[in-house]
TORPA-4810 file (N, C-alpha, C, O; in nm, 3 decimals):
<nodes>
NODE_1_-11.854_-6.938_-10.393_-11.840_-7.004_-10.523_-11.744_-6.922_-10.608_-11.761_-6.801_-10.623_X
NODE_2_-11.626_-6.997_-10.673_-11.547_-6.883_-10.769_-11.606_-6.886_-10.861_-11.713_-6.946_-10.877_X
NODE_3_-11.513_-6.783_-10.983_-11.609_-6.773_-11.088_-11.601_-6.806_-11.192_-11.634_-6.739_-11.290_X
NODE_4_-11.557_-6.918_-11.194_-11.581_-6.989_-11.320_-11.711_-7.085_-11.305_-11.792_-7.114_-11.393_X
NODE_5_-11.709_-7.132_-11.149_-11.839_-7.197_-11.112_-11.968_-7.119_-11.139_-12.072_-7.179_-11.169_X
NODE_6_-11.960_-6.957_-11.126_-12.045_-6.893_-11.156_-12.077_-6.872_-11.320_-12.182_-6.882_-11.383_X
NODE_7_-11.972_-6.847_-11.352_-11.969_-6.829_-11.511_-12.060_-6.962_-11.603_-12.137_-6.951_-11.699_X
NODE_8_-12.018_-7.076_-11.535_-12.106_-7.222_-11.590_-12.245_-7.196_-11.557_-12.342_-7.220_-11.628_X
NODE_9_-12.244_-7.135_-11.423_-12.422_-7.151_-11.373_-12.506_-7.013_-11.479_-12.619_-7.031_-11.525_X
NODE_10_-12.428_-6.884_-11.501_-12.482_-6.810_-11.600_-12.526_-6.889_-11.781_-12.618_-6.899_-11.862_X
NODE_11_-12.396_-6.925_-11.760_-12.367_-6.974_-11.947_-12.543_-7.127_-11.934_-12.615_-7.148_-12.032_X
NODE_12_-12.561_-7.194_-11.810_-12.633_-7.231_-11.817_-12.764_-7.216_-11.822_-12.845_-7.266_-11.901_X
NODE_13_-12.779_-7.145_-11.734_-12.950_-7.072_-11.741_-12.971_-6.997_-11.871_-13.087_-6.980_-11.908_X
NODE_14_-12.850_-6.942_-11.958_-12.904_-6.895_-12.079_-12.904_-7.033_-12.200_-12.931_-7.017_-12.319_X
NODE_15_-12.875_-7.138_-12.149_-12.920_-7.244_-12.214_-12.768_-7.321_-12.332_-12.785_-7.392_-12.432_X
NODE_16_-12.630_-7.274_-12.274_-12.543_-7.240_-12.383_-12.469_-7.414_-12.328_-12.413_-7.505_-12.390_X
NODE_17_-12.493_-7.399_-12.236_-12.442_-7.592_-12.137_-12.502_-7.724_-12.211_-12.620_-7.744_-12.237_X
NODE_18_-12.402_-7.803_-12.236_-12.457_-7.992_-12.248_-12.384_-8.023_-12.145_-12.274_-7.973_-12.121_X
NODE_19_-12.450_-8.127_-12.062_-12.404_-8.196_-11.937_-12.433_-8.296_-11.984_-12.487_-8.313_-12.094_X
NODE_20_-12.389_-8.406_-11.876_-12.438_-8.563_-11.976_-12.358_-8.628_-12.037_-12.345_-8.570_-12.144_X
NODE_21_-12.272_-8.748_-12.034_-12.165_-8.820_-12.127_-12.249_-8.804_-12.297_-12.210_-8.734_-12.391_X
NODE_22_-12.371_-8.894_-12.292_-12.429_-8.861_-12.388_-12.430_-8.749_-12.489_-12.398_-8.736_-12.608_X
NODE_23_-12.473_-8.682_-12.404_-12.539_-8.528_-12.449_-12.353_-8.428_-12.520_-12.328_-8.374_-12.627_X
NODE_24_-12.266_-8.450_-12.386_-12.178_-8.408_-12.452_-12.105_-8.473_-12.552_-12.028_-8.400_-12.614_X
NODE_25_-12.110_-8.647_-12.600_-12.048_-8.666_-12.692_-12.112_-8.604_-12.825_-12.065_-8.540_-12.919_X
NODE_26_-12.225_-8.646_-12.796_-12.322_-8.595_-12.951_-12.259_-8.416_-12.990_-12.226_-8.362_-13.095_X
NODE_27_-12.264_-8.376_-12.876_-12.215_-8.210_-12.932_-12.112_-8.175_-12.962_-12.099_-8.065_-13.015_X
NODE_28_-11.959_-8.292_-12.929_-11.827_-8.273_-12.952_-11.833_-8.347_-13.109_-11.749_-8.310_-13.191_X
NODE_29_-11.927_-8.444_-13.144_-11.945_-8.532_-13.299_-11.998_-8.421_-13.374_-11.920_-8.399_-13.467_X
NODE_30_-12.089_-8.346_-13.376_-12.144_-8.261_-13.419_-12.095_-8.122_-13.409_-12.163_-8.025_-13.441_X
NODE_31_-11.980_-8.116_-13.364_-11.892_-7.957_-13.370_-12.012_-7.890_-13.293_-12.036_-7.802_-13.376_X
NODE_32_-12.104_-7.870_-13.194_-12.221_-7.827_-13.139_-12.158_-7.719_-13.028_-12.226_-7.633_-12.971_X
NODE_33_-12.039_-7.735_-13.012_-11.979_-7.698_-12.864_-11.869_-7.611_-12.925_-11.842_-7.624_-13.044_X
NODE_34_-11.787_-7.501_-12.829_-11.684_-7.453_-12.798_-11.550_-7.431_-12.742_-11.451_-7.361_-12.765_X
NODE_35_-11.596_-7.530_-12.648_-11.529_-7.565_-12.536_-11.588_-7.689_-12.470_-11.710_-7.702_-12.478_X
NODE_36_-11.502_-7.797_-12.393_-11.503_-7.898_-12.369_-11.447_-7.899_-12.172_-11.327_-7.896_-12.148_X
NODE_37_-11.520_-7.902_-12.088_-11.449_-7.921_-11.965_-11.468_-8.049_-11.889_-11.579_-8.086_-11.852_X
NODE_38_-11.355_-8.117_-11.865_-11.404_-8.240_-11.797_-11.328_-8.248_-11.667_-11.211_-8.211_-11.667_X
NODE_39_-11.389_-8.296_-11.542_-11.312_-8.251_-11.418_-11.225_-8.329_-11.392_-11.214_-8.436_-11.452_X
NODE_40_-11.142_-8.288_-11.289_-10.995_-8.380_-11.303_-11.009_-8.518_-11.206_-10.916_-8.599_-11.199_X
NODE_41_-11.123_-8.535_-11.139_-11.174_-8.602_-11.060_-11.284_-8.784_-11.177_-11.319_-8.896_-11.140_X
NODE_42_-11.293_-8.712_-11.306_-11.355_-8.814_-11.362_-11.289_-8.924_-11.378_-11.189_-8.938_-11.307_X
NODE_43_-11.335_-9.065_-11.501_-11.233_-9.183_-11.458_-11.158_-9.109_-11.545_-11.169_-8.999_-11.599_X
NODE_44_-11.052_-9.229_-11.545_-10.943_-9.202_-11.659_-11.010_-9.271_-11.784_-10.991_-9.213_-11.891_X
NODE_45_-11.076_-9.371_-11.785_-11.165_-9.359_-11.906_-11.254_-9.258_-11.998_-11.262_-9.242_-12.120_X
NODE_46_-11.322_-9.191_-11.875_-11.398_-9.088_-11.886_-11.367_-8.988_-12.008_-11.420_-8.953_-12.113_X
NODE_47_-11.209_-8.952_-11.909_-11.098_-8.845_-11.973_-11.091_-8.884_-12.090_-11.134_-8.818_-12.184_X
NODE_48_-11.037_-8.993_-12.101_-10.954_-9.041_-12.224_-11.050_-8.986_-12.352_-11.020_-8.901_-12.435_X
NODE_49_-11.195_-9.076_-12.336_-11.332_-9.058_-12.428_-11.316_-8.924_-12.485_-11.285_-8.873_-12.593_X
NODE_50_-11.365_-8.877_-12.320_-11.399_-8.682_-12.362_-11.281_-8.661_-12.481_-11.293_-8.652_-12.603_X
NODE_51_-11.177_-8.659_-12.405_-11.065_-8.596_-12.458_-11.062_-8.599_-12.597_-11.086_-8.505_-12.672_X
NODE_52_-11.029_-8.722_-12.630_-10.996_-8.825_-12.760_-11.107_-8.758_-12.831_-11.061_-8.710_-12.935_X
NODE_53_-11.248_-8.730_-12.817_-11.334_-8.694_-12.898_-11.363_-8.508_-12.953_-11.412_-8.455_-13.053_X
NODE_54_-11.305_-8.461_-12.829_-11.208_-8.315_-12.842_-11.159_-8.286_-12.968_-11.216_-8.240_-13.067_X
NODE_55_-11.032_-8.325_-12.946_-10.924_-8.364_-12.983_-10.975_-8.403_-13.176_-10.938_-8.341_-13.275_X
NODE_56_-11.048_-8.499_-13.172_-11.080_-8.524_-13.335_-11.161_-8.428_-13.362_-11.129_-8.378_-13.470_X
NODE_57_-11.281_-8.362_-13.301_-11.332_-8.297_-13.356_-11.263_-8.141_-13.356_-11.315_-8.060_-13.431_X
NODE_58_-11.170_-8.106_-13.290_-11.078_-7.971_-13.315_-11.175_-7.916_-13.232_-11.256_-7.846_-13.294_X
NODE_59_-11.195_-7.927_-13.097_-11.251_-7.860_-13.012_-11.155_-7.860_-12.857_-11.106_-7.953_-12.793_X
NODE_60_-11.154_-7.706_-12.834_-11.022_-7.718_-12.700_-11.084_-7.760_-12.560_-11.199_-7.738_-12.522_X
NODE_61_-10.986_-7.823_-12.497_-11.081_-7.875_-12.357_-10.961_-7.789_-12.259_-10.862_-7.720_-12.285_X
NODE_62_-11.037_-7.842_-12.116_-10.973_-7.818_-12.010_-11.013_-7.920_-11.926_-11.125_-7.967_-11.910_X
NODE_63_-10.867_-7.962_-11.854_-10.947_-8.019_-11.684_-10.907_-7.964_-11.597_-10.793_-7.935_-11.560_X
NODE_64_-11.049_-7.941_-11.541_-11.052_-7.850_-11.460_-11.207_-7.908_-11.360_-11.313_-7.954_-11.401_X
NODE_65_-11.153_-7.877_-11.209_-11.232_-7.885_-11.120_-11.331_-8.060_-11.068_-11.275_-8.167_-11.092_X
NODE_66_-11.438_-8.060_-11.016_-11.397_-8.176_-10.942_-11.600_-8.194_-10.975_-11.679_-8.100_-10.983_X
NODE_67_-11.638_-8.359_-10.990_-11.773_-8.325_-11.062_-11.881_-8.313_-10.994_-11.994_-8.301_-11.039_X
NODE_68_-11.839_-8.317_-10.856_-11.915_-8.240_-10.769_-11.970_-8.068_-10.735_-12.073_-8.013_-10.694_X
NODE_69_-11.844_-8.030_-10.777_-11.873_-7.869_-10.783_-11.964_-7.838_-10.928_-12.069_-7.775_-10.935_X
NODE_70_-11.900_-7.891_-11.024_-11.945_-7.883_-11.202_-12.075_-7.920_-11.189_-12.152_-7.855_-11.260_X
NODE_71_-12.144_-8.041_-11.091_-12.280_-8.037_-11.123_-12.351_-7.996_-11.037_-12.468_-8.032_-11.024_X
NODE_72_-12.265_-7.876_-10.927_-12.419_-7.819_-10.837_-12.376_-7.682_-10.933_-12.481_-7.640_-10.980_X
NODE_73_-12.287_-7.617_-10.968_-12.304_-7.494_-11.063_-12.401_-7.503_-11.153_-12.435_-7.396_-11.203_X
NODE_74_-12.469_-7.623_-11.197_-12.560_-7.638_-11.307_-12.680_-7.667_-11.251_-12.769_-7.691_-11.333_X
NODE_75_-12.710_-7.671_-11.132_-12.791_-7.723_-11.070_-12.829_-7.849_-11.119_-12.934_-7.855_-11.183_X
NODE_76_-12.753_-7.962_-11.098_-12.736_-8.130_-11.128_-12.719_-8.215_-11.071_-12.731_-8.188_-10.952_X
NODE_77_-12.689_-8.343_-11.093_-12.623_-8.439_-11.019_-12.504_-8.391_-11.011_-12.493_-8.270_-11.029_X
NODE_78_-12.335_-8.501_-10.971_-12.230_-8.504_-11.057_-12.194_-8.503_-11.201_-12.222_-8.587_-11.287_X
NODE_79_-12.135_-8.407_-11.210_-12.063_-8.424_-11.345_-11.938_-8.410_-11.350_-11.854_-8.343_-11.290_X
NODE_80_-11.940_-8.520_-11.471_-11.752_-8.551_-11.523_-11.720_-8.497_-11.663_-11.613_-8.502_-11.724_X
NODE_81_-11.837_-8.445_-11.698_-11.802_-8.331_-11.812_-11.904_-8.215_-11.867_-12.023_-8.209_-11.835_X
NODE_82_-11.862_-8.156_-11.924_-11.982_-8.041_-11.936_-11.912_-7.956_-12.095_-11.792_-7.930_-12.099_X
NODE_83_-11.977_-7.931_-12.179_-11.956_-7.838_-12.271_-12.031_-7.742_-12.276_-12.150_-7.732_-12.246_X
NODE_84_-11.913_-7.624_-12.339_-11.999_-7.501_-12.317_-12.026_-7.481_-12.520_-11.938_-7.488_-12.606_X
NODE_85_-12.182_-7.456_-12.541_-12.129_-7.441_-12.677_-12.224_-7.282_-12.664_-12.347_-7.276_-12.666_X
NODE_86_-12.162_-7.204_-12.656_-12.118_-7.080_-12.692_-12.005_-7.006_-12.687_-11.942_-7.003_-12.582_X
NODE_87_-11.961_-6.934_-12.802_-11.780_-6.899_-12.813_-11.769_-6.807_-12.697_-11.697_-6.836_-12.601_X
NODE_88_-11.848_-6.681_-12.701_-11.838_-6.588_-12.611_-11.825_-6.634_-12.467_-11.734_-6.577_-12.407_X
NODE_89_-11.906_-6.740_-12.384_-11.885_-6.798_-12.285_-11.769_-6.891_-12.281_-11.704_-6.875_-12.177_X
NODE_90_-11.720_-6.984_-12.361_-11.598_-7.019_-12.374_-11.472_-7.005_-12.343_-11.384_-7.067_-12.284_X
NODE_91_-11.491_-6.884_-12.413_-11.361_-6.788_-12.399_-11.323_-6.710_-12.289_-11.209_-6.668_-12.268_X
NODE_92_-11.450_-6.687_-12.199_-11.478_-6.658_-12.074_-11.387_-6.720_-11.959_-11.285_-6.696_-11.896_X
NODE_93_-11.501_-6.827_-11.973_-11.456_-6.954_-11.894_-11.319_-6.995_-11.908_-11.249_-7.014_-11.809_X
NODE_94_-11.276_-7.009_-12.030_-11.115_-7.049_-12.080_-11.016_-6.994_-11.990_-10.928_-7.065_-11.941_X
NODE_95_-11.030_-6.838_-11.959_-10.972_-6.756_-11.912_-10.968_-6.767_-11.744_-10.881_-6.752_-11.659_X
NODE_96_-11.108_-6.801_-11.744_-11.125_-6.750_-11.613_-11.076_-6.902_-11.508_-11.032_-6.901_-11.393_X
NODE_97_-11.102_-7.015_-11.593_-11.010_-7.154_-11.512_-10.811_-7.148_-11.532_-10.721_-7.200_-11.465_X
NODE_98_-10.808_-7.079_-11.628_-10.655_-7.010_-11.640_-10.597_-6.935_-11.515_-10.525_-6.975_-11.423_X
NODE_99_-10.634_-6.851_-11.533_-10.644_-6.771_-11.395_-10.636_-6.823_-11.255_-10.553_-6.801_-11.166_X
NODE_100_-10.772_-6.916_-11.258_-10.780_-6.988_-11.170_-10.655_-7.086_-11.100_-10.640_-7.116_-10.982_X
NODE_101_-10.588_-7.116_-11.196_-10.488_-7.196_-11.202_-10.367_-7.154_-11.115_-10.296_-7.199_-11.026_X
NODE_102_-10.383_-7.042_-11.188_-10.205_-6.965_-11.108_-10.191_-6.933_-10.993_-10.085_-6.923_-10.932_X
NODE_103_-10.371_-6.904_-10.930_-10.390_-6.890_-10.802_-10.373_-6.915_-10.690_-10.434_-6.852_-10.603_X
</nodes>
């Protein structure tokens, strides 16, 4: 597992994760979150939503990864999005799918 997959499954067990279309819109309406990740595998509707709701509320996203991996790191179903609302994990994660990238 790399480690940003790991980094989600930590940031989760300390309780800092919304999974859930639901769950994450309410926390991107409510500034609740830090970070916004939606996988590059969701619809393009999906995206658009997440994004678009990002985006108004001044919260940074990423796509990144596929919502199969995103929801066994959380121990879940699939997921097509996930917010992290803690900064410190955020910023983590931010880095560490960056990284990931260049790889």
């Amino acid at each position: 597992m790399n480690k940003v997959l790991q980094f989600l499954g930590l940031a989760m067990k300390a309780g800092k994760i919304v999974s859930g279309e639901q769950a994450v819109q309410s926390a991107l309406k409510n500034k609740k979150c830090s970070l916004l990740i939606v996988a590059r595998d969701a619809t393009e509707n999906t995206k658009k939503r997440m994004i678009q709701s990002a985006v108004f509320s001044g919260i940074p996203y990423l796509q990144w990864g596929e919502k199969e991996a995103l929801g066994r790191a959380l121990g879940k179903a699939d997921r097509s999005s996930v917010a992290v609302c803690d900064a410190g994990f955020a910023k983590k994660i931010s880095s560490l799918c960056q990284e990931n990238e260049i790889e």
